[in-house]
C-alpha positions in Angstrom: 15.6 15.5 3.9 14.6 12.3 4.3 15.7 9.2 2.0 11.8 9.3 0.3 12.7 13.3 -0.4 15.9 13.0 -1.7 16.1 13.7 -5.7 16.2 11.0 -7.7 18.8 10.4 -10.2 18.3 12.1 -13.6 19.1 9.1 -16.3 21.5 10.0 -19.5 20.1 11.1 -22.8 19.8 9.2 -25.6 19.6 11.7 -28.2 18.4 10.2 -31.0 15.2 8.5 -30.8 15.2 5.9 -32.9 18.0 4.4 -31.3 15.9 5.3 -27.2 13.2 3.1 -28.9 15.7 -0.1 -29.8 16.2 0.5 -25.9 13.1 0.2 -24.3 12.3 -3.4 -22.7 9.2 -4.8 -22.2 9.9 -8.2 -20.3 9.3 -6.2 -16.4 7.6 -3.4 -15.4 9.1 -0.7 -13.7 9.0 -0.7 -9.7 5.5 0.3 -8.3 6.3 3.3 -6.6 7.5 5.1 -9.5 4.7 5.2 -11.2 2.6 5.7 -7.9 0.9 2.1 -8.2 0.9 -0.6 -5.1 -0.5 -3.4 -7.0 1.5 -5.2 -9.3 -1.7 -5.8 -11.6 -1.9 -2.0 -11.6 1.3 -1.3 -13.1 1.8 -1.4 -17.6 4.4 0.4 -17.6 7.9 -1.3 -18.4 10.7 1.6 -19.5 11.7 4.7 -20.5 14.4 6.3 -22.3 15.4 9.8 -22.5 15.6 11.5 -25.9 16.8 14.4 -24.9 15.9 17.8 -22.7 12.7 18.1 -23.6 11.9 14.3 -25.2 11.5 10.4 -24.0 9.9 7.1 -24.6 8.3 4.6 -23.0 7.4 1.0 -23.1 4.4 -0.8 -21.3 3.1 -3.8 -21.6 -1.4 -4.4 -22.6 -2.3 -7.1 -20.1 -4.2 -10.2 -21.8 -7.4 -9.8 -19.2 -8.5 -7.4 -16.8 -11.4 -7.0 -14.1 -11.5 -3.0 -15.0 -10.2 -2.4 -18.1 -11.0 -5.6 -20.4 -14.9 -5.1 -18.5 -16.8 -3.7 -21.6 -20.1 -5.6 -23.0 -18.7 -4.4 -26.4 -16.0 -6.8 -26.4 -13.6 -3.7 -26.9 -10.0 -4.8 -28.1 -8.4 -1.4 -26.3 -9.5 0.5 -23.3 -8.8 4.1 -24.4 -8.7 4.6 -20.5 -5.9 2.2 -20.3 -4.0 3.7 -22.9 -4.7 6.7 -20.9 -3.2 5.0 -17.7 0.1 4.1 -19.7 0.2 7.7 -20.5 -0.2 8.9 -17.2 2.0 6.5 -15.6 4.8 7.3 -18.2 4.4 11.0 -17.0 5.0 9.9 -13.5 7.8 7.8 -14.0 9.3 10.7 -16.2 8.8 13.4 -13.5 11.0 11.0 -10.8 13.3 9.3 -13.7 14.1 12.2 -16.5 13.7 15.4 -14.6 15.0 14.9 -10.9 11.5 15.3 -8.6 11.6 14.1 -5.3 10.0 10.8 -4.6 7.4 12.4 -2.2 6.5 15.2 -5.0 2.4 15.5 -5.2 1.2 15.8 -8.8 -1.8 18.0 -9.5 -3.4 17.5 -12.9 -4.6 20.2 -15.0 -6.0 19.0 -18.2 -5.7 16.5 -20.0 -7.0 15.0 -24.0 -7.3 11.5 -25.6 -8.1 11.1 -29.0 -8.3 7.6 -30.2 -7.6 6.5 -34.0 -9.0 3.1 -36.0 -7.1 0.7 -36.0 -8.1 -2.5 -38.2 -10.6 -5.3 -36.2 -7.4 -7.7 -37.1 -4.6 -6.6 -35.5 -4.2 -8.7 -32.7 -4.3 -6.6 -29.1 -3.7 -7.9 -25.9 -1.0 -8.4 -24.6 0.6 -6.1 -26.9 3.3 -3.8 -26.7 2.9 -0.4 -26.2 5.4 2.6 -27.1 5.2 6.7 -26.1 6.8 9.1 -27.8 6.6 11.6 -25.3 7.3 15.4 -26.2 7.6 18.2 -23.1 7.3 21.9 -23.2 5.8 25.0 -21.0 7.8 23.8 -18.0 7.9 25.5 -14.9 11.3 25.5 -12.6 11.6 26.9 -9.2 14.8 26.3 -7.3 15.7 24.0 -9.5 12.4 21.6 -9.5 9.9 21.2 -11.9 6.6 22.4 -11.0 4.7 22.4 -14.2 5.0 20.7 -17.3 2.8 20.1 -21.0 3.2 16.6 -22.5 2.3 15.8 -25.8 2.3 11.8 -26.5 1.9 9.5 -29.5 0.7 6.3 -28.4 1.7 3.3 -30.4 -0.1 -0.3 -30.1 1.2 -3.3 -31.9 3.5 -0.8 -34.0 0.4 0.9 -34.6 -0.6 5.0 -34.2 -3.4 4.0 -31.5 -4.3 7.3 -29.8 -2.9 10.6 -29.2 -2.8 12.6 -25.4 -2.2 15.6 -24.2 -1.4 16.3 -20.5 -0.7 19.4 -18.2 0.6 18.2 -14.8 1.6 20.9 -11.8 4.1 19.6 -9.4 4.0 20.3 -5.4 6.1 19.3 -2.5 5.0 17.2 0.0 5.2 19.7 2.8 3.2 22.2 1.1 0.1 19.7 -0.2 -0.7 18.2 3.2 -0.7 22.0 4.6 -3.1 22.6 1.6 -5.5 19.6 1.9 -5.5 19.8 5.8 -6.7 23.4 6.0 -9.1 22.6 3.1 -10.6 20.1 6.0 -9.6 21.6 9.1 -6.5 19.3 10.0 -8.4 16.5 9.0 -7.8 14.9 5.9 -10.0 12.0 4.7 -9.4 8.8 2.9 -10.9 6.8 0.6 -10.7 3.8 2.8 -13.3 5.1 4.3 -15.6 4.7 2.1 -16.9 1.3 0.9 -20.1 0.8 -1.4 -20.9 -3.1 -2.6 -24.3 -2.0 -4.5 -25.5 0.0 -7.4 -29.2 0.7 -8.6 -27.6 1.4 -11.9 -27.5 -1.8 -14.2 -23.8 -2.7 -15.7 -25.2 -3.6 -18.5 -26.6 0.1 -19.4 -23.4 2.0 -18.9 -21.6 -1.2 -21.1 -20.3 -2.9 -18.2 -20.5 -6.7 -16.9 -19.0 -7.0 -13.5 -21.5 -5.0 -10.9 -18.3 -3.9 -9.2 -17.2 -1.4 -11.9 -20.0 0.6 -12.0 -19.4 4.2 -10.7 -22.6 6.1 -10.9 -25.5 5.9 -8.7 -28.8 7.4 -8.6 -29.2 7.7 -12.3 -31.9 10.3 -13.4 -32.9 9.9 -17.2 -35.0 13.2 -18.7 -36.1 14.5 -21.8 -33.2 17.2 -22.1 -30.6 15.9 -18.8 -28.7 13.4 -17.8 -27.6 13.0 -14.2 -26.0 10.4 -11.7 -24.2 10.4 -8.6 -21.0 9.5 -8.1 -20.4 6.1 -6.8 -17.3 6.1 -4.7 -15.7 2.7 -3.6 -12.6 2.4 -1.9 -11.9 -1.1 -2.2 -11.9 -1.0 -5.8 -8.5 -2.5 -7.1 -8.1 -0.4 -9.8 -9.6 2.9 -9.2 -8.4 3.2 -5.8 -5.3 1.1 -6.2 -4.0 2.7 -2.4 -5.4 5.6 -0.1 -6.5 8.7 -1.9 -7.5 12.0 0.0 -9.5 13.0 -3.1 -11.1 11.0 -5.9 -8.6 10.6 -8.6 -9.0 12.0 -12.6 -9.2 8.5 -13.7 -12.1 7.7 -11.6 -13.7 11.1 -12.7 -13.3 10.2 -16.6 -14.6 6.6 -15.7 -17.8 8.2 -14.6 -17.9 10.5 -17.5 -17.7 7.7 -20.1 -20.2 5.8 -18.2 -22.7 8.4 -18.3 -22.1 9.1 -22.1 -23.4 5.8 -22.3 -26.1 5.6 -20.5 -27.1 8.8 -22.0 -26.6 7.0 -25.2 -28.4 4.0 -24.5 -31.5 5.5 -22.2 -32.1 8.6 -23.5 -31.6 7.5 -27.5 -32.4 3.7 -27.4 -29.0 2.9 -28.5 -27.5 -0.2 -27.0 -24.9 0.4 -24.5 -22.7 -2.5 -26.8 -23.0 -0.5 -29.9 -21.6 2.7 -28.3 -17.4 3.4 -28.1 -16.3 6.8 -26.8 -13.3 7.1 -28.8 -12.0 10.5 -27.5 -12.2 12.7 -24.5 -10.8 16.2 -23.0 -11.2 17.5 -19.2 -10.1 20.7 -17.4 -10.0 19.9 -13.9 -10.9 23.3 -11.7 -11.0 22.0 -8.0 -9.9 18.6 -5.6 -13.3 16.3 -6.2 -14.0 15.3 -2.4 -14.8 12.1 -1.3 -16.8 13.0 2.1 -19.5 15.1 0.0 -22.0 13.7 -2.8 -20.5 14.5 -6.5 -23.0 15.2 -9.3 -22.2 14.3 -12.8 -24.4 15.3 -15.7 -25.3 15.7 -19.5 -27.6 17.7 -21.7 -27.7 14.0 -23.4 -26.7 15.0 -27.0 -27.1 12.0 -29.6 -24.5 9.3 -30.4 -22.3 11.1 -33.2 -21.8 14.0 -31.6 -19.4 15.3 -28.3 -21.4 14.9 -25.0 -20.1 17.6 -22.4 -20.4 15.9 -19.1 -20.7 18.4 -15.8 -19.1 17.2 -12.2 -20.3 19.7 -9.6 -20.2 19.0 -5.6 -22.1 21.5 -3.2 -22.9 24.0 -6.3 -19.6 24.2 -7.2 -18.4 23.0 -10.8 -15.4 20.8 -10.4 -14.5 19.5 -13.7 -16.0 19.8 -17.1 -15.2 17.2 -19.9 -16.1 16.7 -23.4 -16.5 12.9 -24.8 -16.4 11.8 -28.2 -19.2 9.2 -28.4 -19.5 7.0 -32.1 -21.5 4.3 -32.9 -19.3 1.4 -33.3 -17.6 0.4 -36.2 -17.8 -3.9 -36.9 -14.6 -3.1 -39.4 -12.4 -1.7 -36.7 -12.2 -1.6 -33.1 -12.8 2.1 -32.6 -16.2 3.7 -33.7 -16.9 4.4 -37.0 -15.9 8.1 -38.5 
């Protein structure tokens, strides 16, 4: 094996987890490629601790300003995508850290649920510290490495109950995914380098952006009963392609789902884009979203108030299908209003 391959050390168990909270530090983040990040910008997460077997926390850090996450005309105190991100990179870190993977592991996500809770306009947010309790079950060992896992996480903002998620992850070696995604493209895998798009006929303002550059969807089609875009892929972008992807990432997918909530909100209902918060969300991810072929994402463009189910098909075939919790939003907290 090489040195990348080689399993990484599994840390010691805590036990108790009040006293694997007192541990965790929040004054560096961990090293980029543990949590599969190449940008320092990119990378919240700060520690982890492990509870026990099955248990862990972990620390990150909310940055004061971002160009992706802290772009919302809404002026929203937390990014239930960035939350999402701490989650996710608290998973990764875990997988290498807690249970032994290899460095060069492949993760393969399965599903995945956010569900944000009100927390009052006054706490202050940003930069705040952020701690996961982090709860494991349904694994999946094979010759001793994990290949599947549940996680079940309570996210905590300013000592606050912020959000809870729900991730299942499968786990694949190296080997076996680039045999996978080559015969998928005959030998020929490609990347999202390739792909670079600078423009958008969709207005940042309608999907409750500012910045022209964090727009995802393209092509927007507005009826009386549907919702539709196209997916706008762009490489370059520092945060949703934070290095050389072979496929479009989940995060990227769920960007484009919130967006279109939103414009479905705001176009086909005449609510401002500003007055809209999607405060939850849950996706079941069927198939690899391919960059090198256009991706459709759509909505029957149900009413603020109520769960939008947002449809991602490419060449007929349905590759993800999410539900997003869309309320109008709430002056008294920074979440919308239930």
């Amino acid at each position: 094996m090489t040195e990348l391959a080689e399993r990484t050390e599994v840390r010691t168990a805590v036990a108790d987890p009040a006293t694997a909270i007192s541990r965790l530090a929040f004054d560096r983040t961990v090293a980029r490629g543990e949590v599969h990040r190449e940008a320092l910008s990119e990378v919240f997460l700060t520690d982890s601790v492990r509870v026990d077997e099955s248990r862990f926390v972990a620390a990150a850090r909310l940055p004061a300003s971002h160009a992706y996450y802290g772009d919302h005309t809404g002026g929203t105190p937390i990014d239930p995508l960035l939350l999402l991100e701490c989650c996710r990179q608290a998973e990764t870190h875990a997988v290498h850290a807690h249970f032994g993977a290899p460095r060069d592991t492949k993760f393969v996500l399965q599903s995945w649920s956010l569900t944000m809770h009100p927390l009052p306009a006054n706490v202050h947010i940003g930069p705040a510290e952020v701690v996961i309790s982090a709860h494991t079950d349904e694994a999946v060992w094979r010759a001793g490495e994990l290949r599947a896992m549940r996680y079940r996480m309570q996210v905590y903002v300013a000592g606050r109950h912020a959000a809870d998620v729900v991730m299942r992850v499968q786990y694949c070696p190296d080997e076996l995914y680039r045999l996978m995604r080559g015969r998928c493209h005959d030998g020929r895998v490609p990347s999202s380098d390739d792909f670079r798009f600078t423009t958008t006929e969709v207005a940042p303002g309608l999907v409750g952006r500012d910045r022209p550059e964090n727009v995802v969807l393209t092509d927007a089609r507005v009826g009386a009963d549907r919702v539709s875009a196209r997916l706008r892929i762009d490489g370059g972008h520092p945060s949703l392609f934070d290095h050389a992807q072979d496929h479009v990432p989940g995060m990227v997918l769920m960007e484009a789902g919130r967006q279109l909530a939103v414009l479905a909100a705001s176009t086909a209902h005449g609510t401002p884009a500003d007055a809209v918060e999607v405060t939850g969300l849950n996706a079941a991810f069927g198939a690899y979203a391919e960059l090198d072929t256009p991706i459709t994402v759509s909505t029957d463009g149900a009413a603020v108030g109520s769960d939008l189910l947002v449809c991602f098909e490419q060449e007929g075939r349905v590759l993800v299908e999410a539900g997003f919790t869309c309320l109008p939003r709430n002056p008294n907290t920074d979440q919308g209003a239930k």
